[in-house]
C-alpha positions as CSV (number, residue, x, y, z in Angstrom):
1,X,-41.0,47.9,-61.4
2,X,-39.2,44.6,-61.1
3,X,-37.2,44.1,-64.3
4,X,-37.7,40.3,-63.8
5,X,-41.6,40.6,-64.0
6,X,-41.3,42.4,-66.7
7,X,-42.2,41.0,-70.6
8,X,-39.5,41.5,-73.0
9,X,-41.0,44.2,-75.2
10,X,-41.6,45.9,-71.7
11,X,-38.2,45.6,-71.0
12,X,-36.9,46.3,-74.5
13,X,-39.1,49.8,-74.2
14,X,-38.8,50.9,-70.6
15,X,-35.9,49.3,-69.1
16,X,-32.9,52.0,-68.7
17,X,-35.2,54.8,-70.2
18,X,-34.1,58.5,-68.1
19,X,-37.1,59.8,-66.9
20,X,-37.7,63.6,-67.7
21,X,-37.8,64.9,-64.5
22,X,-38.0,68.7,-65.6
23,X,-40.4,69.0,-69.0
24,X,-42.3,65.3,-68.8
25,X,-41.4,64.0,-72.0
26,X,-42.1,60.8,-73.3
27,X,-38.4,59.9,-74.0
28,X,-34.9,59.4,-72.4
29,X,-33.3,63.0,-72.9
30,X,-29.8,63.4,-73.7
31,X,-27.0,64.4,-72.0
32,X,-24.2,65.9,-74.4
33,X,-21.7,67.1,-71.3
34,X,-18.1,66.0,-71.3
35,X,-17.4,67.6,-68.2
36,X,-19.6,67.1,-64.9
37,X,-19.1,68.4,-61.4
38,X,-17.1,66.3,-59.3
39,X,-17.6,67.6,-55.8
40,X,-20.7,67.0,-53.3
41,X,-22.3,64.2,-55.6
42,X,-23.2,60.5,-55.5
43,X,-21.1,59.8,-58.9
44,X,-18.2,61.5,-60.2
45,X,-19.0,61.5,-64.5
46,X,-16.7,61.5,-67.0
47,X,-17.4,59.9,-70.8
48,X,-14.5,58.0,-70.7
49,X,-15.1,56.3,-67.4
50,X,-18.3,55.3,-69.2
51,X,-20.9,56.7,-66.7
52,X,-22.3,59.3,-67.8
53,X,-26.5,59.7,-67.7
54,X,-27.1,58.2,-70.8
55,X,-24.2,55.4,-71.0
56,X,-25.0,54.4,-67.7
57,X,-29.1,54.3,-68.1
58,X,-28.4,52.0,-71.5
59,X,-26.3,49.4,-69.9
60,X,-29.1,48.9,-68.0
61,X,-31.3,47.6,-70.5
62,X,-28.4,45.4,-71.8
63,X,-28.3,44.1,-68.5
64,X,-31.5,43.6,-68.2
65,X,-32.2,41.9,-71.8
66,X,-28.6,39.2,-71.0
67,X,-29.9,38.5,-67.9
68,X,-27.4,39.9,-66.0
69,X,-26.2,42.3,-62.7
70,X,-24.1,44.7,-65.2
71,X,-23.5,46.1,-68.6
72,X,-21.5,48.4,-70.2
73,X,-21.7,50.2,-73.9
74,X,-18.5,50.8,-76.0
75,X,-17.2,52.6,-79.4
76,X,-17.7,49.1,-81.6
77,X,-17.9,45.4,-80.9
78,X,-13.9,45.1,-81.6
79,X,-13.5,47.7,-78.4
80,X,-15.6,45.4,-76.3
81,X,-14.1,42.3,-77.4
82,X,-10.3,43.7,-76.9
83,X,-11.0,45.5,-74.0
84,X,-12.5,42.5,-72.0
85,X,-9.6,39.9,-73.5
86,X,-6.7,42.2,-72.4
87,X,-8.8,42.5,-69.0
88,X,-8.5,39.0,-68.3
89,X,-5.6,37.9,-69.8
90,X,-1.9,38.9,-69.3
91,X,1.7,37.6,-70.4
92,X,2.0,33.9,-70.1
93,X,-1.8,33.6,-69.9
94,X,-3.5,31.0,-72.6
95,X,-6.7,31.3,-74.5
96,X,-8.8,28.3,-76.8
97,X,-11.3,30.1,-79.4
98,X,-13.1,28.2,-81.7
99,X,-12.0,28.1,-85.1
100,X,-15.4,29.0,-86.4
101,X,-15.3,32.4,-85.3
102,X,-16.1,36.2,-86.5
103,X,-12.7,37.1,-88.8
104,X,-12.0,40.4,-86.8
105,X,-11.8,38.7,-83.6
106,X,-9.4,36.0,-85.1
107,X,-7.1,38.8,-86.2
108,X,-6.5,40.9,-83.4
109,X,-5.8,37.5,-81.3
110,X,-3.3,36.4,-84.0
111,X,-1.6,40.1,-84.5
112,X,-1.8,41.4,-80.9
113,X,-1.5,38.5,-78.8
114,X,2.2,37.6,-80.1
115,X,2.9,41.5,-78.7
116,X,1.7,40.5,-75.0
117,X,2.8,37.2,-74.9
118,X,-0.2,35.8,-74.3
119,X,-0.9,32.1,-76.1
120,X,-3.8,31.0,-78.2
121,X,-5.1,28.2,-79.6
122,X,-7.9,27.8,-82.3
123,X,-9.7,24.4,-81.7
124,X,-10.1,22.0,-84.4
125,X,-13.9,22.3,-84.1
126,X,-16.8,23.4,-82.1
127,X,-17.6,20.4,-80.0
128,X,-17.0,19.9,-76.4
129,X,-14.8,18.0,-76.9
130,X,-12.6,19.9,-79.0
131,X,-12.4,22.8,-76.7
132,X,-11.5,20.5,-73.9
133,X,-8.5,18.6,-75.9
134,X,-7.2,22.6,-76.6
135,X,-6.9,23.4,-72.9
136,X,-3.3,23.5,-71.3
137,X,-2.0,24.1,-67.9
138,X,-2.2,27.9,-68.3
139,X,-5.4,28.2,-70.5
140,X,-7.6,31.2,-68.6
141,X,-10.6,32.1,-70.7
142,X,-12.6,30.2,-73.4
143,X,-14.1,32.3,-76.2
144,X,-17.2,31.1,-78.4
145,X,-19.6,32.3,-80.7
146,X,-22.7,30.4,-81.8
147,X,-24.2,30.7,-84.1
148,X,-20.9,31.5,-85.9
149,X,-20.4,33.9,-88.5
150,X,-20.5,33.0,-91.5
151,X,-21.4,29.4,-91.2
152,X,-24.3,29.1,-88.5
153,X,-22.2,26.5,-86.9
154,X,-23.9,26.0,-83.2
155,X,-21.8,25.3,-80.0
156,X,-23.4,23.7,-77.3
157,X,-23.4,26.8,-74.9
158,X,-23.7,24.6,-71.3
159,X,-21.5,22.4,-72.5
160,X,-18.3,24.4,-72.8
161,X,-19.5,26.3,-70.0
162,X,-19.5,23.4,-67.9
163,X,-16.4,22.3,-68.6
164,X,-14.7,25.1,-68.0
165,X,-16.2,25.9,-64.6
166,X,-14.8,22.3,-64.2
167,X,-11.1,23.5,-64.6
168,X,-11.6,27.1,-62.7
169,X,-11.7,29.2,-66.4
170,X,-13.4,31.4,-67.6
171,X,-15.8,31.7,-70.3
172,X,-17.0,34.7,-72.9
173,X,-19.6,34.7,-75.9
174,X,-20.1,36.5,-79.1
175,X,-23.6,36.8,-78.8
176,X,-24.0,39.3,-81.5
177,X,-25.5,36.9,-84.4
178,X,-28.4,35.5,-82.2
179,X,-29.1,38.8,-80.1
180,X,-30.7,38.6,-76.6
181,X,-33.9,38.0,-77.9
182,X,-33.3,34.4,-79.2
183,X,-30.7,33.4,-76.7
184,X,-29.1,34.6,-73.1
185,X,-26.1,32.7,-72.7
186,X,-25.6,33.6,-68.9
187,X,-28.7,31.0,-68.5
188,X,-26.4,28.3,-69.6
189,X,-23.3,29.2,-67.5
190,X,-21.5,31.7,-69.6
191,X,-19.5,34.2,-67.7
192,X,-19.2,37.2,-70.3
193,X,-21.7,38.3,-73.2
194,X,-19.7,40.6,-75.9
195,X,-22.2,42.0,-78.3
196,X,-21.5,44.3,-81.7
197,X,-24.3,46.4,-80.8
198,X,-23.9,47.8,-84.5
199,X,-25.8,45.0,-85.5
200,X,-29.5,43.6,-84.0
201,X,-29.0,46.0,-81.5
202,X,-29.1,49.0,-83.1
203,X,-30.6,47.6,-86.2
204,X,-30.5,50.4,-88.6
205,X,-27.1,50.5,-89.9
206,X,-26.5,54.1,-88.5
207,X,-24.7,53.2,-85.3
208,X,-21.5,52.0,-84.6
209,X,-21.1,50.2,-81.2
210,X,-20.8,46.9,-78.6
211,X,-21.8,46.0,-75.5
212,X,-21.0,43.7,-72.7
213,X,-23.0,42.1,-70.0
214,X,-21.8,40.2,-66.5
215,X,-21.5,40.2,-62.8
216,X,-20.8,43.3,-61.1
217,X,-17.8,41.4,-60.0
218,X,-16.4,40.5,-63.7
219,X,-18.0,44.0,-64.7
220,X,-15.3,45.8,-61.7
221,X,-12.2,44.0,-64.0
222,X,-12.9,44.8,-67.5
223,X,-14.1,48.7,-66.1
224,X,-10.3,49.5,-64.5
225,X,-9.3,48.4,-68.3
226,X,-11.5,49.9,-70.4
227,X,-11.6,53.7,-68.8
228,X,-7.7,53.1,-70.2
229,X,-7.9,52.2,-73.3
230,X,-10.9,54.6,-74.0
231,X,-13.4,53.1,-76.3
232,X,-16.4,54.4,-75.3
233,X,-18.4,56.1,-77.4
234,X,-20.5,59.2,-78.1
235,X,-24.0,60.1,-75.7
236,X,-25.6,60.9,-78.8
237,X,-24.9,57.7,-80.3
238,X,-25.9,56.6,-76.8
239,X,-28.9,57.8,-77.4
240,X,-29.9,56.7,-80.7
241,X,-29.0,53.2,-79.6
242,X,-31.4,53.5,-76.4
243,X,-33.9,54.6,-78.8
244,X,-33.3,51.7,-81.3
245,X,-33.4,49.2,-78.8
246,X,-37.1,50.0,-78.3
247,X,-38.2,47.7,-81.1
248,X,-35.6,45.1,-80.3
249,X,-37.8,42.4,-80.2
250,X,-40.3,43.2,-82.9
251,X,-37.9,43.5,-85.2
252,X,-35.8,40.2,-83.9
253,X,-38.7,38.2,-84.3
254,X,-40.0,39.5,-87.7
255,X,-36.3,39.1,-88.7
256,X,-36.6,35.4,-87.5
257,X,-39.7,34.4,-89.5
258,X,-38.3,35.6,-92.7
259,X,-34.7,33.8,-92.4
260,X,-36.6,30.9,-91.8
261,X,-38.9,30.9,-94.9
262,X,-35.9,32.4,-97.3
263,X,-33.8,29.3,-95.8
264,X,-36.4,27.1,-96.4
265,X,-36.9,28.5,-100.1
266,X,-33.3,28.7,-100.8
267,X,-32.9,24.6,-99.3
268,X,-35.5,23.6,-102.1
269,X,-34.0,26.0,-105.1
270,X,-32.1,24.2,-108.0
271,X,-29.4,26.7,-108.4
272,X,-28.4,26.7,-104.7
273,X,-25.7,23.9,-103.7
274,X,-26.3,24.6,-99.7
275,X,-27.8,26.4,-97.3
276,X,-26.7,27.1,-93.8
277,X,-29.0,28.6,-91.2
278,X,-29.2,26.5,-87.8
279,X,-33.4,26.7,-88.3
280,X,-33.6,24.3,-90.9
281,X,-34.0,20.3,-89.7
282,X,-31.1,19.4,-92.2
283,X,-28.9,21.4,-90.4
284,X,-26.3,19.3,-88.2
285,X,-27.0,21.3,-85.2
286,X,-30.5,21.6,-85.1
287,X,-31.6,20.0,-81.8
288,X,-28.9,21.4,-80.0
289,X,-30.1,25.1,-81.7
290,X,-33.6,24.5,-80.7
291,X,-32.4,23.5,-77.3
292,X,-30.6,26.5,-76.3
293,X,-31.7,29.4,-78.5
294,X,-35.8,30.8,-78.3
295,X,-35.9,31.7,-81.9
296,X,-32.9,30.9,-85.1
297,X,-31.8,34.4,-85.9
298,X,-32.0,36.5,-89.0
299,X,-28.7,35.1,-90.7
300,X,-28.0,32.8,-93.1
301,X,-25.6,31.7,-95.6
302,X,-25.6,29.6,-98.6
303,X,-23.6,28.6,-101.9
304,X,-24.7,28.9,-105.6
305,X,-24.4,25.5,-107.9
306,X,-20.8,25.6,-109.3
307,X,-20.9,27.8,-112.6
308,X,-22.6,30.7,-111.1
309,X,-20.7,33.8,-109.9
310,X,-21.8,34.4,-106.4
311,X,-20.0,38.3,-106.9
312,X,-22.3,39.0,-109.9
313,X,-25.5,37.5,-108.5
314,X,-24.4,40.2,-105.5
315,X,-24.8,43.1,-108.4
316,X,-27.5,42.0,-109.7
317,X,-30.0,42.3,-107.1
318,X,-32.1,45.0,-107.0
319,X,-34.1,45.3,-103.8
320,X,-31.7,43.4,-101.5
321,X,-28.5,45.7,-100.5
322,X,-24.7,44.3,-101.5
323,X,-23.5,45.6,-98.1
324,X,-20.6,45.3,-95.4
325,X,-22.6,44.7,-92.5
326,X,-25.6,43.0,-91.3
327,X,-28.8,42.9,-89.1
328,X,-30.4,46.3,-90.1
329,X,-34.2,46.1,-91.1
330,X,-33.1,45.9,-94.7
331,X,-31.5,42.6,-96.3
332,X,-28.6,43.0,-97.5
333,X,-25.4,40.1,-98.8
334,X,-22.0,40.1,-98.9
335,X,-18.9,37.7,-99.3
336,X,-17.0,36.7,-96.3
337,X,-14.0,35.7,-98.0
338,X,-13.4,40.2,-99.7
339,X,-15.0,41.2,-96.4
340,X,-15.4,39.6,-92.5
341,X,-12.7,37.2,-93.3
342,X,-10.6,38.8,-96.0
343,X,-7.6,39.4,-93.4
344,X,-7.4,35.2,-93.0
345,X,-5.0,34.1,-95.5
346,X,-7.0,31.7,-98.2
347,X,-5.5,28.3,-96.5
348,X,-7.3,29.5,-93.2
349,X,-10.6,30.3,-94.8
350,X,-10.2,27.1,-96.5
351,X,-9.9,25.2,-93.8
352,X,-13.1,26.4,-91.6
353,X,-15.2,26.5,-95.4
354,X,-15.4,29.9,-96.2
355,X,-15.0,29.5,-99.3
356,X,-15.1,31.8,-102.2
357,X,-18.8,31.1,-103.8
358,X,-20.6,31.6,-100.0
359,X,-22.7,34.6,-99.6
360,X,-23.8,35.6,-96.2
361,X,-27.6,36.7,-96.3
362,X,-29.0,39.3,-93.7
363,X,-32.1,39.2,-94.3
364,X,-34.7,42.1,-93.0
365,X,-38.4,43.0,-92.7
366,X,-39.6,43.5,-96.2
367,X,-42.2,41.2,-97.6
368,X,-40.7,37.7,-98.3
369,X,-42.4,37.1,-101.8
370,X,-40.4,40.5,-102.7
371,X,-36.8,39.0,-101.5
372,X,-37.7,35.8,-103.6
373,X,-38.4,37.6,-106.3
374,X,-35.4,39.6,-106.3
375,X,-33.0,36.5,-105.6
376,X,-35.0,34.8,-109.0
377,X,-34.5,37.7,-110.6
378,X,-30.8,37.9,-110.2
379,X,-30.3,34.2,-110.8
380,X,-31.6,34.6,-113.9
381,X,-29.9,37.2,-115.0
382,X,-26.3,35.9,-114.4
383,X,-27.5,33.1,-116.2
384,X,-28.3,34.8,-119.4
385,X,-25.4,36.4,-119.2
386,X,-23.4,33.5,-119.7
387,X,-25.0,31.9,-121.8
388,X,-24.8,34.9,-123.9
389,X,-20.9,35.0,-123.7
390,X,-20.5,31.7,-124.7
């Protein structure tokens, strides 16, 4: 079977699946060993080289679903996004990375990069143009992520891409918040996809992991740094992600119909001050969304009218989860500002409009009259509440 032939809930099912050569079952088994023999075979295993059965089956589906010759799975999203920056960049090397970006990557650039000697610059925005006007002599990689986390702000993928194939650099991508069901940045010139696979990937909230996908060439680099610094992670968890992966797309796409109706609902309600989510026509970026991504995502973010305590309206849902993470087939909220940017300092979450009233909104499978209900509910309540303490 040609992988390219194939339909994406094929792919999402089939692709990278072990076949039981011994009993015939239906699904990948799993291999638990940590220690392999190493003489008369075709590949010498070892976990932390991340080649064993099951790591090396799964990275073929993430291959697969980014388009791409290679992949590789790790322990978390921060282990794939460190392990491929310390694989391409060295002392005296420069990096741009948009300002708009997830809070864990921004601070392991600004507390481990000082340690390497390795410069950075954040851009002022997410244009072209600003990434071009960040580049110096000894700029080596450009990092983006669109849409961004928390904000939905969309980068124009071939753009950047273009440029920087114009000036010999390379180029890397968060992909993690639109998922390689509603966009495959390798199409548009990108050179690295880094996923959190803890997120659509997985799509449970019971696994912890990332991925990356690339040439076999780029793949080569960031493999003689990675079986170093060690993060790879668990077959078990291997396999659990394999078997997650199955539904990828049914879930992506459910996931996409409902952000775009709560968006919609949330755009039109009188207590909400703004809504972010790059699938609404209000939202600056929306031509350039619907030009480069297949569906908007599952994420959005929005503000309550001044007055209203965005932390209390978080404890007073019922059905929809106050949670640190995101993606899972439940919905769930959280504040950026205590959680995926609480390491920033307040002037730097000022300045890209995290502010302290936005709540980020994962929003999952259930029945969308349900989530309204729950989010009326909750406004309601914080409501009578103060008007009962004044």
């Amino acid at each position: 079977m040609s992988k390219q032939k194939l339909g994406l809930n094929t792919i999402c099912t089939h692709v990278g699946e072990i076949i039981d050569e011994q009993f015939k079952g239906s699904v990948s088994p799993i291999y638990m060993s940590t220690s392999y023999q190493f003489d008369d075979v075709d590949v010498k295993r070892y976990p932390r080289y991340f080649n064993t059965p099951n790591q090396e089956y799964l990275s073929k589906k993430i291959a697969a679903l980014e388009h791409t010759e290679a992949g590789m799975i790790f322990g978390s999203g921060m282990a794939a996004v460190s392990t491929v920056f310390l694989a391409f960049l060295k002392t005296g090397d420069h990096i741009v990375v948009q300002n708009t970006l997830y809070g864990g990557t921004s601070n392991f650039i600004r507390e481990e990069f000082p340690k390497y000697g390795i410069e950075f610059t954040f851009t002022d925005g997410y244009e072209v143009s600003d990434f071009e006007s960040a580049i110096q002599p000894n700029t080596k990689l450009i990092h983006i992520e669109t849409p961004s986390n928390p904000l939905l702000t969309i980068t124009d993928i071939k753009g950047v891409a273009d440029l920087a194939k114009s000036k010999g650099i390379l180029t890397t991508i968060d992909n993690t918040f639109a998922s390689p069901i509603n966009q495959n940045p390798i199409d548009f010139g990108i050179d690295i996809v880094i996923h959190s696979a803890t997120k659509y990937l997985g799509g449970h909230s019971d696994i912890l992991a990332g991925a990356v996908a690339c040439s076999n060439a780029h793949m080569e680099v960031i493999w003689n740094v990675a079986k170093n610094l060690g993060g790879s992670l668990s077959d078990f968890t291997v396999w659990m992600l394999e078997r997650s992966m199955k539904t990828l797309a049914l879930r992506v796409k459910a996931q996409n119909r409902n952000a775009k109706k709560m968006a919609k609902f949330l755009s039109q309600h009188k207590d909400v001050k703004k809504v972010f989510y790059p699938g609404l026509k209000t939202h600056p970026q929306y031509e350039l969304a619907k030009s480069q991504m297949k569906g908007f995502g599952g994420m959005l973010s929005f503000e309550l009218v001044e007055g209203l305590d965005a932390m209390q309206f978080q404890k007073e849902l019922k059905l929809i989860k106050s949670s640190m993470s995101l993606a899972g087939v439940e919905s769930t909220v959280l504040s950026p500002h205590k959680t995926s940017h609480s390491l920033l300092t307040q002037k730097e979450r000022d300045s890209i409009g995290v502010t302290d009233n936005l709540i980020r909104f994962s929003v999952g499978i259930e029945s969308k009259q349900d989530l309204i209900n729950d989010i009326e509910q909750a406004i309601a309540k914080i409501k009578e509440k103060q008007l009962i303490s004044k």
